[in-house]
N, C-alpha and C positions, 0 to 999 in steps of 0.2 A: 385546370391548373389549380393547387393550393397556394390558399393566400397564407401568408407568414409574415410574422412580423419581428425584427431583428430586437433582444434585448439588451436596451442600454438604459440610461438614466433619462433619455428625452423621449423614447417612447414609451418610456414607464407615467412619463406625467401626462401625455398626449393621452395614456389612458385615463389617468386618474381625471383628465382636465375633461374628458368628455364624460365622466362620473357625476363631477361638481358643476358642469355646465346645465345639467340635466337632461342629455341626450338618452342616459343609459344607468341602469338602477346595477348594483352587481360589486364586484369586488377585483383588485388586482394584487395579486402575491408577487413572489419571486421564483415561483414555478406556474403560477397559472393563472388565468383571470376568466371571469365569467361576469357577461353584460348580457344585461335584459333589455331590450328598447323599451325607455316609457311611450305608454300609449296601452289604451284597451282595444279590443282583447288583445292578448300578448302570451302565448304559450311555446314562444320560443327563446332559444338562447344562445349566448353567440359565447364559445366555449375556445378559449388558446391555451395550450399544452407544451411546455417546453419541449423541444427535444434535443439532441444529438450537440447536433449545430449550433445552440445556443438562440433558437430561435420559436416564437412560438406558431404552430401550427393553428388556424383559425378552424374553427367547425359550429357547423352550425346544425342546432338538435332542440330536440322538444326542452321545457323544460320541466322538474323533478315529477310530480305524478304523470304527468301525459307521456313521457317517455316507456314509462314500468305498462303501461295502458296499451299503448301502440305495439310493444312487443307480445304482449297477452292475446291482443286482438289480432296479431298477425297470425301468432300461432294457434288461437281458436280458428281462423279461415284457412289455414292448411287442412288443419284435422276434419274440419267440415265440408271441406273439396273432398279430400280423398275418402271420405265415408258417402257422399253423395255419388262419386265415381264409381265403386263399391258396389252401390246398388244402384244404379244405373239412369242417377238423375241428375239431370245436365243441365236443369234450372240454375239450380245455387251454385254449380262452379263457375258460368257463366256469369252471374251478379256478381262472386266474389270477387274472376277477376278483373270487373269492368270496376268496381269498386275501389281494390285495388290499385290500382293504373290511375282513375280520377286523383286518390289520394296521393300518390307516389308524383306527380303531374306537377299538382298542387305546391308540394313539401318543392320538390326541385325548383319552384318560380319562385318560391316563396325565399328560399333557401340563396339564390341568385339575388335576389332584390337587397335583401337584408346584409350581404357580406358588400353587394356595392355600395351603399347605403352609409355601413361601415368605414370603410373602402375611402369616401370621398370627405366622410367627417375629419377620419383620421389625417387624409393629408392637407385638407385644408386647416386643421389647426397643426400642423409639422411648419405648413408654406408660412403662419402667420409667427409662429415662434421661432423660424430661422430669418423673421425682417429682423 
């Protein structure tokens, strides 16, 4: 299920409020906002995109070098399967895709935690700003 969040003027500061509260390092537009959890290490980011509906869709993605990184690295482990398949060595396609999968594993738990995380800040400072 994607998480969304409807734009209006009270979820706008529920973002900015979790900005100045120090939950979340990042910025909020009026097309888009982008939070970083404080905390080390921290190489993710939690990315919402207006759309259609007037609402923003949440995503959650590496953030600015680790992204350009994981796409490079994906596509050096394709090219390096299919030249090991090629010649007929079945070591390295095997690590890559057990590799692979650990990472993919990881991103997804990782990816879950953080939008709940999200998830339950947001509506407990919604619950505390509608007393």
């Amino acid at each position: 299920m994607r998480q969304t969040i409807t734009k209006n003027d009270k979820s706008l500061r529920i973002l900015n409020k979790l900005i100045t509260d120090g939950f979340y390092k990042g910025y909020v537009g009026p097309e888009k906002f982008e939070l970083l959890r404080n905390g080390f290490p921290n190489n993710h980011v939690l990315n919402g995109l207006l759309n259609n509906e007037g609402k923003y869709d949440v995503k959650f993605n590496f953030k600015y070098p680790m992204d350009i990184a994981a796409k490079v690295l994906f596509g050096f482990g394709i090219l390096m399967t299919v030249i090991s398949i090629l010649k007929s060595n079945w070591l390295i396609p095997v690590v890559s895709v057990l590799t692979g999968l650990f990472i993919l594993i990881d991103f997804k738990l990782k990816e879950k935690k953080e939008i709940d995380r999200f998830t339950s800040k947001f509506l407990e400072l919604d619950k505390r700003e509608s007393e």
